[in-house]
VEXGUPA-644223 format. One record per residue (C-alpha): x, y, z; residue in one letter. Coordinates in steps of 0.05 Angstrom, whole numbers, plus 5000, padded with zeros to 4 digits. Layout:
BEGIN
<c1: X c2: Y c3: Z residu: A>
...
//
This chain:
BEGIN
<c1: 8443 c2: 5449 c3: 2502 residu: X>
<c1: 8488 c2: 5514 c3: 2497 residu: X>
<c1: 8546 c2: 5527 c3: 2548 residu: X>
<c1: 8525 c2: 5585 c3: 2583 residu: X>
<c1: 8573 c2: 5643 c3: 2589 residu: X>
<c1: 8608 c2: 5669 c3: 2652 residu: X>
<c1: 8637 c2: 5739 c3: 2674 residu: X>
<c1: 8678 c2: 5752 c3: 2724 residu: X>
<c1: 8641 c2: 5787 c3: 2784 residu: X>
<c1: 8673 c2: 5816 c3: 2853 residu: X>
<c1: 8642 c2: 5787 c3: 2905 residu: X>
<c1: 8607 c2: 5827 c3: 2958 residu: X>
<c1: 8640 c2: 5840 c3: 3031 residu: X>
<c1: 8637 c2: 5785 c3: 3071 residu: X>
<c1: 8641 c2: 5730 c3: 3010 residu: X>
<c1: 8701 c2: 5687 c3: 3006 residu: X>
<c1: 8757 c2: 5714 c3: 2969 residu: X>
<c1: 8828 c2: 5695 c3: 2951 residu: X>
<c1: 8875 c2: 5726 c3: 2987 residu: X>
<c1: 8936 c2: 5755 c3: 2943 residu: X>
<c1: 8936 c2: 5697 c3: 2892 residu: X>
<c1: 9009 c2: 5678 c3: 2880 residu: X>
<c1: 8986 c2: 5673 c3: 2806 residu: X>
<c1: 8920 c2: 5709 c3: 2775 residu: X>
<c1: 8869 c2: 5651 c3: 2759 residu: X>
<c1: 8853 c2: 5663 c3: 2680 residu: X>
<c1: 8783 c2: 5642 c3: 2690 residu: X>
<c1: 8765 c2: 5688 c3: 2747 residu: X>
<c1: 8819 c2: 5739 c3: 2743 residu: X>
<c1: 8834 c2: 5726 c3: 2819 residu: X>
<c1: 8769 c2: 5753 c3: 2842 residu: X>
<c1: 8747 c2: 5666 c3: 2857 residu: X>
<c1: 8677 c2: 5682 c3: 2842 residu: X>
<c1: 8641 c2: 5679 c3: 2768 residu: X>
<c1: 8562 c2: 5699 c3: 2749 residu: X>
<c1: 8534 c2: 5668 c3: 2696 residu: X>
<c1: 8504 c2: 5718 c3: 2635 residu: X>
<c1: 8433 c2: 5703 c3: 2638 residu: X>
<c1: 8377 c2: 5754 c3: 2635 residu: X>
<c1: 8340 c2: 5780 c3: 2686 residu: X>
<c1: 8281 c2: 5735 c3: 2714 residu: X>
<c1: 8339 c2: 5678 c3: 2701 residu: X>
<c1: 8335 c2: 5631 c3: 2775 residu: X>
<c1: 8418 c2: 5651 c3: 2760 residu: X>
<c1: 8412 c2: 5718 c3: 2751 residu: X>
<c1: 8457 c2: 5757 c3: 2796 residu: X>
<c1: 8483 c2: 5690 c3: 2836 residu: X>
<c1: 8556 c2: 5680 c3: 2851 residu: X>
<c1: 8587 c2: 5613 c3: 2836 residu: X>
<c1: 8653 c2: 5600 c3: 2865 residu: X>
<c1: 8708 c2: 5579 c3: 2807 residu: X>
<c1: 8744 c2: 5520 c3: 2814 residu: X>
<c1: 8810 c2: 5556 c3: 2838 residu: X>
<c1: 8771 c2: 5555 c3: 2909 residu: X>
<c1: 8743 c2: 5497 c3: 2895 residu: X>
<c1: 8792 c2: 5472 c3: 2952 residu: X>
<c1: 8800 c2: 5519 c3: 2998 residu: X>
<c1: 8721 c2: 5519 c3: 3003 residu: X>
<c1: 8711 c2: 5452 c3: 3022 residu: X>
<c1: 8771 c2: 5459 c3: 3072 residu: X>
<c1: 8730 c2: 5514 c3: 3103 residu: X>
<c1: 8667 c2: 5471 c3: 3106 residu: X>
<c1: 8705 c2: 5409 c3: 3143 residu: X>
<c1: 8739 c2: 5464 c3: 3183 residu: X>
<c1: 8671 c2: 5486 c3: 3212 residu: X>
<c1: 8650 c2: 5423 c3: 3216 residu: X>
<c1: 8697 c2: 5407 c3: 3261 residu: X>
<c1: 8684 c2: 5452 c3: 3300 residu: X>
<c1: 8614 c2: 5439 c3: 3308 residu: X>
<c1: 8628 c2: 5367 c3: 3328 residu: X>
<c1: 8672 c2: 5393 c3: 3382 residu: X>
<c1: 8741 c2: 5368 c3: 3359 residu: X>
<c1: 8803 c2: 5415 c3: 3378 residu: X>
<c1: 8847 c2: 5429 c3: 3321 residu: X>
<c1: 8901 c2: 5383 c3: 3331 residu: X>
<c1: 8848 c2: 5325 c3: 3338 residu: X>
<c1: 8818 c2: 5347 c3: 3273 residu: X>
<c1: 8885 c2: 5301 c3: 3246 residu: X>
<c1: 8884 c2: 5251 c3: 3282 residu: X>
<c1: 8864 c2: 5190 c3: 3235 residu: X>
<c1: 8870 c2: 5116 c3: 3227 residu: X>
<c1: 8923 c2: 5131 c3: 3178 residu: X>
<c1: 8972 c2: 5166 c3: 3222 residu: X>
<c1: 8961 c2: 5122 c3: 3286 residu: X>
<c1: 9024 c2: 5082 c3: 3276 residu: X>
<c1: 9020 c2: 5022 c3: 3332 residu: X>
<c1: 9101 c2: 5015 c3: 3309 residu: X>
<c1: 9107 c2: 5073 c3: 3351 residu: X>
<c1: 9082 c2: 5039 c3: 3421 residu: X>
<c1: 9108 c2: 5062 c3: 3482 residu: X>
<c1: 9117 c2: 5003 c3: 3535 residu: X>
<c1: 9088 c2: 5027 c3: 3604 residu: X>
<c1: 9142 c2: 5036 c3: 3656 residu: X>
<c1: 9143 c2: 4990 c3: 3714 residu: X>
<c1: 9123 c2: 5033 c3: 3776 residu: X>
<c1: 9173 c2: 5040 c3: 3841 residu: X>
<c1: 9162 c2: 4970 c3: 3880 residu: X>
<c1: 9149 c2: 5018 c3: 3936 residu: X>
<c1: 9105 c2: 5046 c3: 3912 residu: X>
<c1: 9037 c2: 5029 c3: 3936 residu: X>
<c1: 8984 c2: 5079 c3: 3891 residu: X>
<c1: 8922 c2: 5058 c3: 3857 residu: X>
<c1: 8949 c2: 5082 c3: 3788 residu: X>
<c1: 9012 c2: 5048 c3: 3807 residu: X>
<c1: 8980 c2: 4976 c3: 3822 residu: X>
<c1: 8941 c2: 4993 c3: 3756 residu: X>
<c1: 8999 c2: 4986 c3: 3716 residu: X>
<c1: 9029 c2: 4926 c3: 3742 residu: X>
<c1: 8966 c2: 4888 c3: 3732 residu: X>
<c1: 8968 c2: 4925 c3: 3659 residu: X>
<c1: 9042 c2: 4909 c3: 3648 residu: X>
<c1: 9024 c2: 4833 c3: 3666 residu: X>
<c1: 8975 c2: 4828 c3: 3626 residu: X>
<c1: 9007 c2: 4844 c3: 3559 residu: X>
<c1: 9056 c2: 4786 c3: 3582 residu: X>
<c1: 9002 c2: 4730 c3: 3593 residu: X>
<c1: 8974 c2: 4754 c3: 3518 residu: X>
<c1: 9040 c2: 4735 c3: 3499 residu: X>
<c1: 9037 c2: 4783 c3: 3443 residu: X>
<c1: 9081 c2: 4851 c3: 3424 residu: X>
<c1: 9054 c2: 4918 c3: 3432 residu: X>
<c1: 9055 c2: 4934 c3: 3364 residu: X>
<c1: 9013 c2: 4876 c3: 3349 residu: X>
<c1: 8968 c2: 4892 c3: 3408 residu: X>
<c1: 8959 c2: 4966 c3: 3380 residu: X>
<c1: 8938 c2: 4933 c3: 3319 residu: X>
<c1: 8879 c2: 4896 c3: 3349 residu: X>
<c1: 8861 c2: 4968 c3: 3383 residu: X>
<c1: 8866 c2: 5006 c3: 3319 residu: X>
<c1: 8823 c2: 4940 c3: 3278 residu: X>
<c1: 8767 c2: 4950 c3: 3332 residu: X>
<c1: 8758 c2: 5023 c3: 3325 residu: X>
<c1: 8758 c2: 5020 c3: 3251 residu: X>
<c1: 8702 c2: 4971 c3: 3245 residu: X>
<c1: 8664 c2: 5005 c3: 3296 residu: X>
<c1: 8678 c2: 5063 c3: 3252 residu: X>
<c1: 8656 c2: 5039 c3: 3194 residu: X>
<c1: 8586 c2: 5015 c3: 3232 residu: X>
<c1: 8575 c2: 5043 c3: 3303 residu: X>
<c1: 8530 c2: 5002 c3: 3343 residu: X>
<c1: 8527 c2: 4996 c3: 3422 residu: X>
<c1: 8585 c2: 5021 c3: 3470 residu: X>
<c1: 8649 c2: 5023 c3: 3450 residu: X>
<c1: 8696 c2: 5037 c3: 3510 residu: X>
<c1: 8770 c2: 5053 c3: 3504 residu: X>
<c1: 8813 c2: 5041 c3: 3571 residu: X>
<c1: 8887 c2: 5058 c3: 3582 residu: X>
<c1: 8939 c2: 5104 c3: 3616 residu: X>
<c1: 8950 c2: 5178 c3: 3589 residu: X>
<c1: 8978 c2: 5189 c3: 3527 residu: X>
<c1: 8963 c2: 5106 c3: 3504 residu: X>
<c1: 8925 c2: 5125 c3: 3442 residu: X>
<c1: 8854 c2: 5126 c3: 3464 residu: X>
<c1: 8845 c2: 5200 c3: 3450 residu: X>
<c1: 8867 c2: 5188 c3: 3388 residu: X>
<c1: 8828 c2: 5119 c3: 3363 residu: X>
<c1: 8767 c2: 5161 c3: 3384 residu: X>
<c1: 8783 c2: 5221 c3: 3348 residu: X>
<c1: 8793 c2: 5185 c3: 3288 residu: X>
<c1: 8733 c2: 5149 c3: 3298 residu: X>
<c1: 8703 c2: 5219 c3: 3303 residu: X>
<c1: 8735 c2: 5238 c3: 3232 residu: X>
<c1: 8715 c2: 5177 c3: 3194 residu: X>
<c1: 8656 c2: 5192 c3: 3203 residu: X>
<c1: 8650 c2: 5267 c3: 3194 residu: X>
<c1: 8686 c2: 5255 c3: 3126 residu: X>
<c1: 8629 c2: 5226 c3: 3106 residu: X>
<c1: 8574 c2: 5273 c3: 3124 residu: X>
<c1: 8552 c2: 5238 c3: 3196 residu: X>
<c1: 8544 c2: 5281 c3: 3247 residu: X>
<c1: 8577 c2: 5262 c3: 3307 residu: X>
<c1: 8587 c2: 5307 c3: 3374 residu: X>
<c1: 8669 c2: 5302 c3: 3413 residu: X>
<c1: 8672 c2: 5331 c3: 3483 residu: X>
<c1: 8728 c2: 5318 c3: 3535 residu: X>
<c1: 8670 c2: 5299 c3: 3597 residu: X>
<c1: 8697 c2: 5348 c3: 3647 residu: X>
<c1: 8674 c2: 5410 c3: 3586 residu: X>
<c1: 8604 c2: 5369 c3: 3576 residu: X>
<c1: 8592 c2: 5382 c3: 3644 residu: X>
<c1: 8610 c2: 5458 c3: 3634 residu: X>
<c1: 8571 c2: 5476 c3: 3568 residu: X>
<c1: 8507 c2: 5446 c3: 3610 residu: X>
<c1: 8517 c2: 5490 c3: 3667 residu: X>
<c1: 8532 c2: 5542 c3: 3624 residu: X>
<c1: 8463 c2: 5546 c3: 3604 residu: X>
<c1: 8436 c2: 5570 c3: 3664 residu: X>
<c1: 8475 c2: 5642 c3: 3657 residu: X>
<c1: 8427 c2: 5699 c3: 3648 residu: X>
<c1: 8467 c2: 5711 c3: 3585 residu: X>
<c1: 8465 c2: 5641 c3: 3547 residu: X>
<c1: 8454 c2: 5643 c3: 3483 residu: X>
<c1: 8413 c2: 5576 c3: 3485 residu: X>
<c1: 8374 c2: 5533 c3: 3529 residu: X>
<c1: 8397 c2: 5477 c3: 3578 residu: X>
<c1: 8336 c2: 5436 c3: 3544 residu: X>
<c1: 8368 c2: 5450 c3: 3470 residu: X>
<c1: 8432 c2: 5437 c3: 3485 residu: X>
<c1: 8426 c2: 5369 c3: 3528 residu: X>
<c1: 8380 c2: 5344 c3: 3474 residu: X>
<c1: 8434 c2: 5345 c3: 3427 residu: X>
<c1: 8483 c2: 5303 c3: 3463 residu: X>
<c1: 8429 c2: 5260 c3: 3479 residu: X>
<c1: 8397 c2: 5255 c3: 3407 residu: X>
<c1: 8473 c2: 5264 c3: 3362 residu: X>
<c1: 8470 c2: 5196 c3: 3319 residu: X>
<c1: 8546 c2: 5181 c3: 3349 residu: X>
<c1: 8569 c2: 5208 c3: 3410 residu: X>
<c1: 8643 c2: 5207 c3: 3435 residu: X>
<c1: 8654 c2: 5215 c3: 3510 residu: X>
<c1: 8734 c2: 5228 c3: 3519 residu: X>
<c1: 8762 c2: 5232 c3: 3593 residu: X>
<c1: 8702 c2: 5194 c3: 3635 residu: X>
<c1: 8720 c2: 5195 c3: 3707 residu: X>
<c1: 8758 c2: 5258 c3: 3714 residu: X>
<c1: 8697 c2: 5304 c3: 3723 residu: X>
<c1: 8684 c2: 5334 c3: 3785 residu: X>
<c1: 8636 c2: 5282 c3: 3827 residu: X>
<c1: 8564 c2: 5310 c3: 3856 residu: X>
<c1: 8498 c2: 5288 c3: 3851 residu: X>
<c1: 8485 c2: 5333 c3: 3793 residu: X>
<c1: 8545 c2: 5308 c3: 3755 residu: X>
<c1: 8521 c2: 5239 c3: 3768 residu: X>
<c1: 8454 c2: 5248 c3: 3752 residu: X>
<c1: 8465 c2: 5280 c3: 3682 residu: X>
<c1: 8513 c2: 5222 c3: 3659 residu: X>
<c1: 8462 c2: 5171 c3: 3674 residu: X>
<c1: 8412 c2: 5205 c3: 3651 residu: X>
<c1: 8456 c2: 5222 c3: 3583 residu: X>
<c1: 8476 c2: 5143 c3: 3577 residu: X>
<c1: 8420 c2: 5125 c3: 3595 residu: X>
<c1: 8375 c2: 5151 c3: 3539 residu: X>
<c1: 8424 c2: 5129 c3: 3491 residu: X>
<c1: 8426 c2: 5064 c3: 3522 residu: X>
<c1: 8353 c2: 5057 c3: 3516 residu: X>
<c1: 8351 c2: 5085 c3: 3444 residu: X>
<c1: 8408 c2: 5050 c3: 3419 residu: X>
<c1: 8449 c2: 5101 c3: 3397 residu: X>
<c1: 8520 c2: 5091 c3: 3398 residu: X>
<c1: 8581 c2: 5121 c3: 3443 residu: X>
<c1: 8649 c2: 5115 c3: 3447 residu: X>
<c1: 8676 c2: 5123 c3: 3511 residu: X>
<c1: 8759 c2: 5134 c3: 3524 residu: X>
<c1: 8779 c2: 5128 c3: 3608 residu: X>
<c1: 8837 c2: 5110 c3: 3644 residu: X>
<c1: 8807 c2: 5054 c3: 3678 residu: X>
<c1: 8728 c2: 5030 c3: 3693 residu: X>
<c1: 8697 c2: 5083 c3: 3721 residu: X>
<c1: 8670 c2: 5030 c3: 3784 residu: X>
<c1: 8661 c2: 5102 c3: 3827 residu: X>
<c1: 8587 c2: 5132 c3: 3790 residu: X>
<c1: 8528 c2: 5106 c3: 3802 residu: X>
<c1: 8508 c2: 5038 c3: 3809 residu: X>
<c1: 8448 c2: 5047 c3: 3756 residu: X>
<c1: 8502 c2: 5083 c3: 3701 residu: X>
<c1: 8551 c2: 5018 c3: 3712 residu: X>
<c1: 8503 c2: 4965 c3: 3697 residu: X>
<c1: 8491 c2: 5004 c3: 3632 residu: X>
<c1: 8559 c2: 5003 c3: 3620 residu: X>
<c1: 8592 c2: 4944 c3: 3648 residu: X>
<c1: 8525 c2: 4914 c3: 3603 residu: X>
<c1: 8571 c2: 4873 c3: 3557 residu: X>
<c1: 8522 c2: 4856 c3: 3506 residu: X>
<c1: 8523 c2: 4913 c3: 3490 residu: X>
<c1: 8589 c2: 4954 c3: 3505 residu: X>
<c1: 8654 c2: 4928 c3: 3473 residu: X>
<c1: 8710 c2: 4946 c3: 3526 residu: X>
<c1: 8783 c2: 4943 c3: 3494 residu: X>
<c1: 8844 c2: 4963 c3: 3549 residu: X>
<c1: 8898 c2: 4989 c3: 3516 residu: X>
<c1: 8960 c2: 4962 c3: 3552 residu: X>
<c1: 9018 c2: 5019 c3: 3527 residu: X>
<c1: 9050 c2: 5077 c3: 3563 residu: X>
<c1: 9045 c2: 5158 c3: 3540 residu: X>
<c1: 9073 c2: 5159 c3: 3469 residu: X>
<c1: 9084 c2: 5233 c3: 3487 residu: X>
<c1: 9135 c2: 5212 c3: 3529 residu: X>
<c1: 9171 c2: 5173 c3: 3481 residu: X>
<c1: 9222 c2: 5227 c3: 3461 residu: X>
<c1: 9243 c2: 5230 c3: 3544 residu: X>
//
């Protein structure tokens, strides 16, 4: 079969183009867009077909919106399995002996605990990192991250989150707290879609990742959605990753024995401090 020819052709407003090449492509001239000479009636006649100069700056774009759609902020977008280093492990501090706090009686009991496993943090990040890369590479059931801020959960699910957009599953981020938001949201005058739409696709998404669970603002209505969010997904069995600082023991009784259910919800604590502390 004959090669057919191309011809450079200037794309029309709105296409994308490359910006100021540093040097002209010789196959497009620096336009990044080619038409191949067929005659008219030709299914290519008159159709743009991007050269392979922009061949990578295209599919950047497309995981770039993609991305987006699945509701990952941009410095999440990089957060991998690669670049989660459990060498790095910050060791929690020991709270005042005074002091008497829930969060602070957390962390003992967290601090105590990585001494009975006997094992180093490193090693213990390890395990964390292993368990979100198999569920990863096949979600199934409840996956449910616990630990203090800045631990690593955010980022184990976020990387969950990008394995699996890199290879063309749709999967839908979003901090609880915003959830909340985008569904009241749809009740403006002015919202662009419905409550209906937009609840059935955290419902429906074939992975969902719940970051933050716990720090939303507690009413009936709050409560109500989450169960009745888990709760469809618990029926269907469509996976979720969940990330919190501890059990969430204060929602509703119905929404913990779906996810205290463990059968069916794998619950790894991550014992480590804020690795954005580290530098202090």
């Amino acid at each position: 079969m004959e090669a057919t020819n191309h011809y450079v052709a200037q794309p029309p407003q709105g296409v994308f183009t490359i910006a100021e090449p540093k040097e002209t492509c010789p196959i497009c001239k620096g336009y990044g867009w080619l038409q191949d000479d067929v005659p008219v009636g030709h299914p290519d006649f008159n159709r743009l077909f991007p050269c392979q100069c922009i061949q990578g700056q295209l599919e950047a774009n497309r995981l770039r919106r993609v991305h987006v759609a699945a509701g990952l902020p941009p410095d999440q977008q990089s957060m991998t399995f690669d670049n989660f280093v459990p060498g790095q492990a910050v060791r929690l501090d020991a709270p005042d002996q005074h002091d008497r706090s829930t969060e602070a009686s957390r962390i003992r009991v967290r601090i105590q605990k990585l001494r009975q496993n006997r094992t180093s943090l490193p090693d213990h990040l390890d395990r964390a990192k292993a368990r979100c890369l198999d569920f990863a590479r096949q979600p199934q059931g409840f996956l449910t991250l616990l630990g203090e801020a800045g631990c690593g959960k955010t980022h184990l699910a976020s990387a969950i989150a990008n394995y699996r957009l890199a290879r063309g599953q749709v999967t839908q981020f979003s901090v609880v707290p915003d959830l909340l938001d985008h569904l009241r949201a749809t009740f403006k005058p002015d919202s662009g879609v419905s409550y209906d739409a937009r609840f059935e696709a955290y419902k429906t998404t074939p992975l969902l990742i719940l970051d933050d669970l716990g720090t939303e603002h507690e009413t009936s209505w709050a409560s109500e959605k989450l169960y009745q969010l888990i709760n469809y997904r618990y029926n269907w069995h469509l996976p979720v990753v969940i990330t919190s600082n501890e059990l969430p023991t204060h929602l509703d009784l119905r929404l913990q024995s779906r996810l205290f259910d463990l059968r069916r919800n794998c619950v790894f604590e991550i014992l480590a401090g804020d690795y954005r502390m580290r530098g202090r």
